[in-house]
C-alpha positions, 0 to 999 in steps of 0.5 A: 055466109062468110065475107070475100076476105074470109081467111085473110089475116090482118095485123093491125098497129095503127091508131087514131082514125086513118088506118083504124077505118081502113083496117075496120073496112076489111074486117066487115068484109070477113078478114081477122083483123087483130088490133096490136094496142100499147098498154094505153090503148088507142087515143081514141079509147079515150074521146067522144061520148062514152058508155061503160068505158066503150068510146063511140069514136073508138067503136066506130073505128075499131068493129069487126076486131080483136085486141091484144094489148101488150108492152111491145118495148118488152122482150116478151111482148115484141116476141109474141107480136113477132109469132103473130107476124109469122101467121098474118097476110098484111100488116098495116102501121101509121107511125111517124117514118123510122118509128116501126124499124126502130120498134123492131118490126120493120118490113125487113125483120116482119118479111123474113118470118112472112116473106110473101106478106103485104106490109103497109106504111100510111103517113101524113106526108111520105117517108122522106121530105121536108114534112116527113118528120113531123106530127100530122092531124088532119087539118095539117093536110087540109092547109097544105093539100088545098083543101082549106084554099077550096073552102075560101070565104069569097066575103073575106078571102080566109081559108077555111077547114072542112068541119070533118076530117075528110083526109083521114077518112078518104086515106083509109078508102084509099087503103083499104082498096090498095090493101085489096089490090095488093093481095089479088097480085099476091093470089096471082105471083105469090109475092107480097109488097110493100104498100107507102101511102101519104095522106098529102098524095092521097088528097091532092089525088082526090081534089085534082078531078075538079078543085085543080084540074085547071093545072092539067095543062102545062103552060095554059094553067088557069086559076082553079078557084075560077072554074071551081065546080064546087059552089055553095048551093046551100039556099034558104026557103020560107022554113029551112034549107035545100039545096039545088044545083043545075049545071046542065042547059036541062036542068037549067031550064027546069029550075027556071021553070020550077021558080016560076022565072021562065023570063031567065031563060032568054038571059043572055048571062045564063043562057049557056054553061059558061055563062052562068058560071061566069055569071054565078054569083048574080045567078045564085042571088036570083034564085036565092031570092025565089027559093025563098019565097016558098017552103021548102016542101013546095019547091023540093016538089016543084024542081023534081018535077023538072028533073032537076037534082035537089034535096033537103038540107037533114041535120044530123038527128034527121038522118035517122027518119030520112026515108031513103037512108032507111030504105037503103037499111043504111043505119043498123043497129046492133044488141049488146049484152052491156053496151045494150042498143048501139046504132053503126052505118052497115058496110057501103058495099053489098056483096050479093055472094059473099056479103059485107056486115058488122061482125061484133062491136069493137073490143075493149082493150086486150079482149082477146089477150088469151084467145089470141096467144092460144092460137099461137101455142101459148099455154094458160100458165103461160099467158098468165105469167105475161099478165103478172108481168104486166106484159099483157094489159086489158082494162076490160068494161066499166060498170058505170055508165 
């Protein structure tokens, strides 16, 4: 069966993480996302463990595509990217504001070959601002969305970065679902739009709900770190780490049944909700010495038991034997003629009709020059002349390892 956006076709000029991840979403769900690269490739071609010159970064950004890599700053490169305009339902770009119009492919130019086209601009900070102009990585976000303020070390009052690019990755779930929406308007009023989104808008969005939602109120504004729901509920035990976390009256009392400390329950510091986060940090160093005392098999058991939510802290190596994650079938893997067996995350969603995969492992650069320009009505001499022009470019797989 094919996936619920079978017949879509997506142009996709973005690179690094943000935009790649988002475009990889849709292309799991069936639509024909054909990856626009320069002569050099995406950065990220050239990072992370590697095998025959295929990136894991790249690959698990980049499945489910098809590359045609050219030389846009050539006439005959910006002209088939043009052809390919004409035919696409959405065309997403994460360059820096101005830089699109001035490669000749701005939303004016792109909408007068497809007028109902769904055109996407994704940037670090919006097309217009004191930032806009600059370069962005996901770190720039976290200092400046709050994110870093979130992570604060309560010992020494440093911010601190997430050790993964959360921005990045959670603008591309934002992207992908505003790329949907937008043409589930267009299948209603036969008009494309022009979608702008900021990884800055994106994250301060994300955070609010609980990180800042203390500044809801105009004029009654609290400090967020105060009321801050995010704790470090990480504890050891006698040979490993969990984590536990009551924030109800139940399971409050489940934990202190659990640890064998009923005594706590008569506390007046926890005896309600906000109490004990008034009072958290003498909570946590109470149950941080109890955890202690036991593995951490005997206490998962033990706070189960009493409904309490908690589980192992998994290293990475061990989500591979995690049972749930394998019941869930979260992790594939997939047979390769060269790469040979390559492990990928299936698609989060299920689709009980019309069902989500991994189409095909990401492509090597300009895998599909000759597939794609064929489709537009290219000949073989054609397409060969553009090769020799050095219009086209592909470097193909390595034969090493």
């Amino acid at each position: 069966m094919n996936g619920p956006l079978n017949g879509v076709r997506i142009l996709d000029l973005t690179t690094m993480v943000s935009g790649p991840m988002a475009t990889m979403m849709l292309a799991d769900q069936g639509a024909d996302v054909i990856k626009i690269e320069s002569p050099r490739g995406d950065h990220m071609r050239h990072v992370g463990s590697m095998r025959k010159g295929m990136s894991a970064s790249f690959l698990s950004c980049n499945r489910s595509k098809r590359s045609l890599a050219l030389d846009i700053k050539r006439p005959e490169g910006l002209a088939a990217v043009r052809k390919l305009a004409a035919t696409a339902d959405v065309l997403v770009q994460n360059f820096r504001p101005g830089a699109i119009e001035r490669m000749g492919l701005g939303e004016d130019v792109v909408r007068e070959l497809r007028p109902d086209i769904v055109f996407v601009s994704i940037s670090g900070f919006g097309e217009t601002g004191p930032y806009s102009g600059q370069r962005v990585y996901d770190p720039v976000i976290q200092a400046l969305c709050g994110l870093a303020d979130v992570q604060t070390d309560h010992a020494t009052g440093q911010p601190r970065m997430v050790r993964t690019i959360i921005p990045d990755k959670t603008t591309a779930v934002a992207a992908a679902q505003a790329i949907t929406a937008a043409l589930y308007a267009r299948a209603q009023t036969g008009e494309g739009q022009h979608i702008r989104l900021a990884m800055l808008d994106t994250m301060v969005a994300y955070l609010w709900p609980e990180a800042i939602s203390s500044l809801t109120w105009v004029g009654s504004e609290s400090d967020p770190a105060e009321g801050q729901m995010g704790l470090d509920l990480v504890y050891r035990t006698a040979d490993g780490y969990i984590t536990a976390g009551a924030v109800s009256d139940s399971e409050w009392q489940g934990m202190c049944r659990a640890l064998d400390r009923e005594d706590l329950l008569e506390d007046e510091r926890f005896a309600t909700a906000g109490a004990r986060a008034k009072n958290r940090p003498a909570r946590r160093d109470i149950v941080g010495e109890e955890m202690e005392r036991r593995p951490s098999g005997e206490i998962l058991a033990r706070l189960d038991r009493e409904d309490v939510p908690c589980a192992p802290v998994l290293t990475r190596w061990q989500l591979l034997d995690d049972a749930q994650i394998a019941a869930n079938g979260t992790i594939e893997i997939h047979e390769d003629d060269l790469l040979g067996k390559v492990r990928q995350p299936r698609p989060a969603a299920r689709f009980d009709r019309t069902p989500a995969s991994v189409q095909a492992l990401a492509p090597y650069l300009g895998a599909d020059n000759a597939a794609i320009l064929a489709e537009l009505g290219y000949s073989e001499a054609e397409i060969g002349r553009l090769s020799e022009d050095g219009v086209l470019a592909g470097d193909g797989p390595a034969t090493d390892c």
